[in-house]
N, C-alpha and C positions, 0 to 999 in steps of 0.2 A: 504494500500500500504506500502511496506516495508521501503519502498526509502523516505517516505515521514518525518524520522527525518534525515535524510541527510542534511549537512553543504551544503553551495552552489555551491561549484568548480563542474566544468563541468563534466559530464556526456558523457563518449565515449563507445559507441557502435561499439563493436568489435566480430568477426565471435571464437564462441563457441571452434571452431580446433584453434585457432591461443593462446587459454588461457591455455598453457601446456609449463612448463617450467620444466629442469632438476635443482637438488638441485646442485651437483658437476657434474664432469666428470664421465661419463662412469652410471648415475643414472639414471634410465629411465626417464622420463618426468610426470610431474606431475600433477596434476588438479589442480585448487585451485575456479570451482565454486562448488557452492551446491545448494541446495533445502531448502526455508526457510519459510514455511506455503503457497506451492504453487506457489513460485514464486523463480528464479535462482539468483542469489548475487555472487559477488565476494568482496572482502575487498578492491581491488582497488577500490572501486566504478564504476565499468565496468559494464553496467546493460547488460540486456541478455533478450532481448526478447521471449516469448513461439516461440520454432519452430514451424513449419508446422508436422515435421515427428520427432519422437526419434531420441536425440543427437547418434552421433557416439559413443561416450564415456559416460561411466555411469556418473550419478548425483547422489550421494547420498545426504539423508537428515539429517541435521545438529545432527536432535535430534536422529539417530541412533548411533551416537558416544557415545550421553549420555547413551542411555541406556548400551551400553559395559560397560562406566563407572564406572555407578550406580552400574550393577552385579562384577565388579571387586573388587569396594569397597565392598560389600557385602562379595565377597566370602574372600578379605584378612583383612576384618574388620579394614579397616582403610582407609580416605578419601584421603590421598596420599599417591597415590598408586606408589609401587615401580616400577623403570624401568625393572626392570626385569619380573614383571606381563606384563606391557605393550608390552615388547620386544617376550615374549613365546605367547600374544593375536595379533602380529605385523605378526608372524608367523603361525598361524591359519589363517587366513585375506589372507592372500598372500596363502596359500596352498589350503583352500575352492574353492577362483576364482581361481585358476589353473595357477598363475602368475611367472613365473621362479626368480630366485632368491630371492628366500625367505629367506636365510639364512642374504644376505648383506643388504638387501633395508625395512628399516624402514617404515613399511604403515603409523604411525601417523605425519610423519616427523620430522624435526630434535629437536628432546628432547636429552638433554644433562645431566639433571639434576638426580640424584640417586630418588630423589623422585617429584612425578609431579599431580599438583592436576588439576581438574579439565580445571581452567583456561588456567593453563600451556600447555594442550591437547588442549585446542580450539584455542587458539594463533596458536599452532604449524600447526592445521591444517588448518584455516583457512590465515594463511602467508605463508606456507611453501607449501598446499596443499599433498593429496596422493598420489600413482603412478596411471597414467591414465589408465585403463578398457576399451578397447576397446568390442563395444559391437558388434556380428554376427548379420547379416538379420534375424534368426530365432529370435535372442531375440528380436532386435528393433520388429518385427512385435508382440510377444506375449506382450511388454509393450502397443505396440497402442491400444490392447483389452483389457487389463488388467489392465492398469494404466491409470486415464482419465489425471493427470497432467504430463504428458511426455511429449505432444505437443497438437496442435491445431487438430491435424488431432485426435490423441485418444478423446478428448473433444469432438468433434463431434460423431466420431462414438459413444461413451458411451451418450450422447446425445439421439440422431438417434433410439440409443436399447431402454431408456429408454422411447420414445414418444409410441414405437410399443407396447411395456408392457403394458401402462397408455391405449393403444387405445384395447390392446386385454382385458383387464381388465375390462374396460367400458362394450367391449359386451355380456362380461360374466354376469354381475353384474346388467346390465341395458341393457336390449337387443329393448325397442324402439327408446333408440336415434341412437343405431347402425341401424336398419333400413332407418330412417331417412338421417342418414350420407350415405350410399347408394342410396338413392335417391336425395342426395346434385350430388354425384360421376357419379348418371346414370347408376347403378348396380341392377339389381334385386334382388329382396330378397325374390319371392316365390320360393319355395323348396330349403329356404335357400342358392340358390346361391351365393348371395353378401357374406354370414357367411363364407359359405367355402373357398371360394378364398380368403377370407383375414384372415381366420386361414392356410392357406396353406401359403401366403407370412409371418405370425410370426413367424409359425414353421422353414421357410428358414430362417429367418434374423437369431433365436435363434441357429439354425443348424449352420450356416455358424460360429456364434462368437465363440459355443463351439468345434469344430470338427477342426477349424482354431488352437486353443490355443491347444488342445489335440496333432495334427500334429508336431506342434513346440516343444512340452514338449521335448522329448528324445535330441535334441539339446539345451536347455538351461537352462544355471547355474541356477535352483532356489535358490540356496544360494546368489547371484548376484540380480538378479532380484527381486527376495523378501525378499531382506536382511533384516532377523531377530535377533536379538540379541542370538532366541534359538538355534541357527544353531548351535552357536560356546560355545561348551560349556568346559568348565576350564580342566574337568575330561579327555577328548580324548587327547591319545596320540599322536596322528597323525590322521590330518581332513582332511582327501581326498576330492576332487570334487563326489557330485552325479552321479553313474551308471547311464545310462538310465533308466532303468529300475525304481529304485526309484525314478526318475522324474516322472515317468508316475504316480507312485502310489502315490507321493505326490500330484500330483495335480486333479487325481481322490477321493481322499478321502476329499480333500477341502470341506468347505460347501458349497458355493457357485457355485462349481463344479457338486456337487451332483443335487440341486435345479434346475440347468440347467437341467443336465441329467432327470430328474424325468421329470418338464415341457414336456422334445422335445421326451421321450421314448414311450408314449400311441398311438401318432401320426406317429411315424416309424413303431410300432409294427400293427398298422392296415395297411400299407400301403406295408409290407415286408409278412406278412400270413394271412393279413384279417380280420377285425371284430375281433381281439381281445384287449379280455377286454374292450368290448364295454362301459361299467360303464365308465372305467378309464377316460375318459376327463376330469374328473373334477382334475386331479392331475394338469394340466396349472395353477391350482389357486394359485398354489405354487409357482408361478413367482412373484406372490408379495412378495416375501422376496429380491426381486432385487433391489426393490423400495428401500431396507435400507440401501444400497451403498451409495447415494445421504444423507442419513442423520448422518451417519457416522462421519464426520468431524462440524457435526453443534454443536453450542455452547446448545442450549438451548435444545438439543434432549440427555444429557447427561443422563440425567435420563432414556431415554429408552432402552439404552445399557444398563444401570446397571438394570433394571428388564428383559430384555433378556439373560443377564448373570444368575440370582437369579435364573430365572425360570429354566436354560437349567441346572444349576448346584443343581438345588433339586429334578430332576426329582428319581434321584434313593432312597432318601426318601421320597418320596410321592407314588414309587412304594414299600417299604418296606411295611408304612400307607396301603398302599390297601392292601396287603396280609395280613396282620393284620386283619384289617377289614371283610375281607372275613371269615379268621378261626373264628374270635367272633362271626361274622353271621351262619356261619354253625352250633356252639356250642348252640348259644340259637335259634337256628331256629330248632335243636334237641329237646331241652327243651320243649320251646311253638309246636312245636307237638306232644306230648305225654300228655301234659297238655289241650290240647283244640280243640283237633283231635273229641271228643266227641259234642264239641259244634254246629256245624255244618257250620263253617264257613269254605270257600273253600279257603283260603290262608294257613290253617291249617291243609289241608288232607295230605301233604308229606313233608319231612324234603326241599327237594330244594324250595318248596311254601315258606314254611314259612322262611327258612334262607333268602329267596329272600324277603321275608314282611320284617324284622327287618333289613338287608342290605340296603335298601331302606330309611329308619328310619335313619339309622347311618348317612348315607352322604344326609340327606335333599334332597333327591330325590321324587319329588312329578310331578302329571298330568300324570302318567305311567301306562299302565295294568297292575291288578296283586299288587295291593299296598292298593287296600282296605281291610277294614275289622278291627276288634275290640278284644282285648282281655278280655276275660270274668271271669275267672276262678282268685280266690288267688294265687297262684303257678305263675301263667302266669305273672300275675301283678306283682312280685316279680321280678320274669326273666327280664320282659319287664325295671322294674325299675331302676335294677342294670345296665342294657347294657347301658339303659340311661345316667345313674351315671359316667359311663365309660368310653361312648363317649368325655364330655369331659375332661376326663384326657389325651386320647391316641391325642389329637389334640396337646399336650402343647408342646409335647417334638418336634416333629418335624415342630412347629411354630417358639420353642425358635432356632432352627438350620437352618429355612431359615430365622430368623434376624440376624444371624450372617454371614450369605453367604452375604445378602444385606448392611450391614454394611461395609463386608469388600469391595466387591464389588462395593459399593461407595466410598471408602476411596481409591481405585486404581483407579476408573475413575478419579476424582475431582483430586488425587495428579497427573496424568497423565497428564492431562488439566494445570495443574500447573506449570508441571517442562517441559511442551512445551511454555508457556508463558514465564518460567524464561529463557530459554537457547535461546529463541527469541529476548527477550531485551538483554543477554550479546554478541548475535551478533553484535545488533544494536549498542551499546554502541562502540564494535570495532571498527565499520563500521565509528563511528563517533569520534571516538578518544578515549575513555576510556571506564572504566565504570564511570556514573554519581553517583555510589549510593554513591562516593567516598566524594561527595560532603555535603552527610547529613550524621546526629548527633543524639544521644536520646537526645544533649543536645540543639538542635537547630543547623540553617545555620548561617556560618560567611559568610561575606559579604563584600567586598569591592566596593566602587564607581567610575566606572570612566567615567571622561568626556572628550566630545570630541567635538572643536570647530572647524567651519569654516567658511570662509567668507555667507556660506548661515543660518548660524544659530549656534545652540550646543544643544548636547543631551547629558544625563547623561542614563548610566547604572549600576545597580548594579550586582557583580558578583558573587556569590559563590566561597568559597573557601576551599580547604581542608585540611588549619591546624590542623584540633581536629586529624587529623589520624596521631597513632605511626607509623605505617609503611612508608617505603618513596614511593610518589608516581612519580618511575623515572623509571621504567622498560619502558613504555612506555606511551608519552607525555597524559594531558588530554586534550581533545580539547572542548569548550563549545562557545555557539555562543548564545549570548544574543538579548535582543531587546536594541534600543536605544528611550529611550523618551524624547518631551518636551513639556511641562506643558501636560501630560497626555495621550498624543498623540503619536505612534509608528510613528519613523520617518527614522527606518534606523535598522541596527543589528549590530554586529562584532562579529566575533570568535576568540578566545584565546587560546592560549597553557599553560598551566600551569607544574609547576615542584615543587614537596616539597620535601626537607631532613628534617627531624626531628635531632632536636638533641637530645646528649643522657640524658637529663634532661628527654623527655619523656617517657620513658622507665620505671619510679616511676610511681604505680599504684595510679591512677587521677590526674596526671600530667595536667597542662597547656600547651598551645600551645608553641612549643621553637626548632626553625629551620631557613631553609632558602626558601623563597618561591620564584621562579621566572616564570615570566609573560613575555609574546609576546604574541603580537597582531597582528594575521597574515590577517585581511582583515577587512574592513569598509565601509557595503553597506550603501546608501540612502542619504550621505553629499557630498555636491560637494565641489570644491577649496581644496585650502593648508588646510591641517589637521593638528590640534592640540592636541593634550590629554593629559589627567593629572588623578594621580591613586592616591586614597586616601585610604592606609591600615593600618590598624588595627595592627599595629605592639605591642602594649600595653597592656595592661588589658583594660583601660580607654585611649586610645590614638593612633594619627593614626601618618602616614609619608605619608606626598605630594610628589610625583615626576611629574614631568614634561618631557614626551617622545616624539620623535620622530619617525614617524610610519613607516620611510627607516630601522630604527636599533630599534625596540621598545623594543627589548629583557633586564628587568630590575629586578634586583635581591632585596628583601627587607629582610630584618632582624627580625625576630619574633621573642619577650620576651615578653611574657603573667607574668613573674614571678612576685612574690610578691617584691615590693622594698625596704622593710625593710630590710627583710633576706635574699634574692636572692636566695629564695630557692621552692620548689615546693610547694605549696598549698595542706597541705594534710587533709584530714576531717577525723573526730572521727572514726575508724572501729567500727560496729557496731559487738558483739560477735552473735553467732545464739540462738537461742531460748535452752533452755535447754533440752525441749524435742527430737529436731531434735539435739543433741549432741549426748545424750543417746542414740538415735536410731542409732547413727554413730557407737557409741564404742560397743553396741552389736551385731550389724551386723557384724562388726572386729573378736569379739568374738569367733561368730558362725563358719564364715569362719578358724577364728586359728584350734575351734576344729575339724571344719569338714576336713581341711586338714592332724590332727594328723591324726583321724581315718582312712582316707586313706592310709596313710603311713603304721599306724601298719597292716593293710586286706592287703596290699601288702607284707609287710616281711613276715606275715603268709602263705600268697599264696606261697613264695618264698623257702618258711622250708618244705612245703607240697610237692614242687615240688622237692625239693633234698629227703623228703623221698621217695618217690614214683620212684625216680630214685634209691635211695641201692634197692628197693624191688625188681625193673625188674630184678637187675644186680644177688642176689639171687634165 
């Protein structure tokens, strides 16, 4: 549950249309919930329960910003990214969904700053939210099909498909316990009755889900509705809305689409001219790729996406491998019949016998007709040796090329998996006042203690703190909500706002801590009566300062000097110089780079002389 590091303050439940607000006058209205591993958030802390039917307004999911991001930085090679990337990707956004005013209305919200990293994007959107996306009855009804976390009613219905799959799958696969289940139902099952009526109801369910989403295509944004990062790519001048038309072909060429179609096509096609392709029924088996919907999203089925990826991505070398294969087969299948055409063996009367005997050999093809028999002859055995020999070399090259598809294809799953985990805790961290990482150190947590008395008792907590960081942490408050213990025992919490300036002592590299840090205490569960507290910090190297607050006005600012008190000066340790060889490898790499730039410079003046002669010559 997402909600579940959430500080205590309540919890209001509020109707989805009522969560859109304008940034200034005359600014459309804005969203500010999203989608965060399945479940709706807003930063108020406003929870939003799954509807019954797809919101009015689009939802988007948190981690689609990042990916914009992620390719932004990529493509200007630098992590903060300027406003002016963000501002020409503000206006792709707003021109894709077909949203007017594109020119004035910022989609990531109000960024003010020339350059904006990461964070600075996710604040913006998730405080400020985007302009609200109203979504048409054609798209809500193609998300109910297509998307099972839109609402409760898609949940089900993708549900509902998946039970009829799992039940028509069964009777393919295992046809007595479908009988059986017919006589649970009080269905006949001679002459196959029971089979058919209930291949006639999966063919209608699969019928109705694909022919529903096909109907709605030419009305709905797929840029919208399946907001992909690849939609909006840097290079287009101008990113218009999808024609109809390339809706239709987008979402006919889907895989998923296709699998459907394949499934429900054997079954129209006997029913529209009869008996054809009577074989074909067994193409429905292909309905089990529907089943991988459902494992898509799971943690521990990561690995089977990244060998579904390897596989689907070396098929065109494995199909090089066979032609290969085939022409070595033909060559020495040439060979060994003319070498042992005399012997009398019948794999060896015509070149397709025998290329087909030694084909069979290459790929461990064994239990097949047509694959017996011996070579007899010196010659043969020479042939027969070498192709051996052969075999495995021709396997290496295109083994070492699907380790490297699976390699890299696991290194995109796992960091995928990754940076939806990280951009999940930096919402969470919002959601609850900061980020926490702010709190830890390679060099250890600072910690301060406070306690807190009242007529039912006292409980001490210890706090974290975030003096070791030079930056100041005041952009926006950090809120952390401890436990409260006495003798061992959880008896209560409070959460805290915390604020640091650093001073500018720390600024010297391995500075000590040296600022101003201040503390409120904005709430105190689990102690009854008039409440007491008193905060013991670490304002010293070796030494703290007591204060004593009051939790009406707790707000208390403390003074940090971690310095040395002989010389009031920073603490600085020996610089270590680098190793002599990684020196050397510095200044020849310098080196390289010097001359490689001369050389390009003189290949360009040459190019430059070459080009004025070549100009007197035209003019002669």
């Amino acid at each position: 549950d997402i909600f579940r590091h959430l500080p205590a303050p309540r919890v209001v439940v509020v109707p989805m249309e009522e969560a859109t607000e304008a940034l200034t006058a005359g600014d459309p209205p804005r969203n500010k919930i999203y989608n965060l591993s399945g479940n709706f958030f807003e930063v108020s802390r406003s929870e939003y329960p799954l509807p019954f039917t797809p919101p009015k307004q689009m939802i988007f999911e948190i981690y689609f910003f990042r990916q914009l991001y992620d390719h932004l930085a990529a493509k200007t090679l630098r992590k903060d990214l300027p406003l002016l990337a963000l501002r020409n990707m503000s206006l792709k956004l707003m021109q894709a969904f077909g949203m007017p005013g594109a020119l004035e209305v910022n989609f990531f919200g109000n960024l003010q700053k020339p350059f904006c990293t990461w964070s600075d994007i996710q604040d913006a959107l998730i405080n400020s939210g985007h302009p609200t996306i109203r979504l048409s009855p054609a798209e809500r009804l193609y998300r109910t099909l297509s998307n099972e976390e839109s609402s409760r009613l898609a949940r089900g219905w993708f549900n509902f498909v998946m039970i009829v799959t799992v039940l028509n799958l069964t009777k393919i696969m295992w046809p007595p316990l479908a009988e059986r289940m017919c006589d649970v139902v009080g269905l006949s099952h001679v002459d196959d009755h029971c089979s058919n009526v209930f291949n006639t109801f999966c063919i209608i369910v699969f019928s109705v889900d694909y022919f529903t989403k096909l109907c709605c295509t030419p009305f709905v944004r797929m840029e919208l509705v399946e907001v992909h990062k690849n939609f909006f790519c840097t290079e287009d001048l101008v990113l218009k809305p999808m024609p109809p038309a390339a809706r239709v072909w987008h979402f006919v060429t889907q895989g998923d689409a296709m699998v459907d179609l394949v499934a429900i096509l054997p079954w129209w096609m006997d029913v529209l001219v009869g008996n054809f392709l009577p074989g074909a029924s067994f193409l429905r088996v292909i309905r089990l790729a529907r089943l991988m919907r459902i494992f898509k999203s799971a943690k521990y089925l990561d690995m089977v996406q990244v060998l579904g990826l390897t596989l689907w991505k070396s098929i065109i070398m494995v199909a090089y491998l066979f032609i290969l294969i085939m022409v070595i087969a033909l060559i020495a299948g040439c060979l060994l019949q003319q070498f042992e055409q005399d012997m009398q063996e019948e794999a060896f009367q015509s070149v397709p016998g025998a290329g087909y005997w030694i084909f069979s050999r290459l790929i461990s093809m064994k239990d097949t007709p047509y694959v017996s028999g011996k070579v007899q002859t010196q010659s043969g055995i020479v042939v027969l040796a070498a192709t051996l020999t052969l075999k495995g070399v021709m396997w290496i090259v295109p083994i070492a090329h699907i380790k490297q598809i699976f390699s890299k294809e696991y290194s995109y799953v796992t960091h995928e998996r990754e940076l939806r985990m990280q951009v999940r805790e930096q919402v969470l961290d919002a959601m609850d006042g900061g980020d926490h990482k702010l709190l830890s150190s390679p060099n250890g947590i600072t910690c301060a203690v406070l306690s807190v008395s009242s007529s039912s008792g006292f409980a001490k907590a210890r706090v974290p703190l975030p003096i070791q960081r030079k930056e100041p942490v005041q952009r926006s408050p950090l809120v952390v909500t401890v436990s409260l213990d006495c003798h061992g025992s959880k008896v209560g919490e409070t959460t805290i706002c915390m604020l640091w300036m650093p001073g500018a002592e720390m600024q010297e590299p391995d500075a000590l801590p040296c600022g101003i840090l201040t503390l409120t205490i904005l709430e105190v569960k689990g102690l009854q009566g008039p409440l007491t507290a008193t905060w013991e910090v670490p304002n010293k190297l070796f030494g703290c300062i007591t204060s004593v607050v009051n939790l009406e006005n707790s707000e208390t600012r403390f003074p940090i000097s971690w310095q040395c008190e002989d010389s009031k000066s920073t603490v600085k340790r020996e610089v270590v110089q680098p190793y002599p060889l990684v020196k050397d490898f510095q200044v020849k790499v310098m080196s390289l780079l010097h001359e490689q730039s001369e050389k390009l410079q003189e290949q360009q003046d040459m190019l430059v002389q070459q080009g004025r002669q070549v100009m007197r010559l035209s003019k002669h």
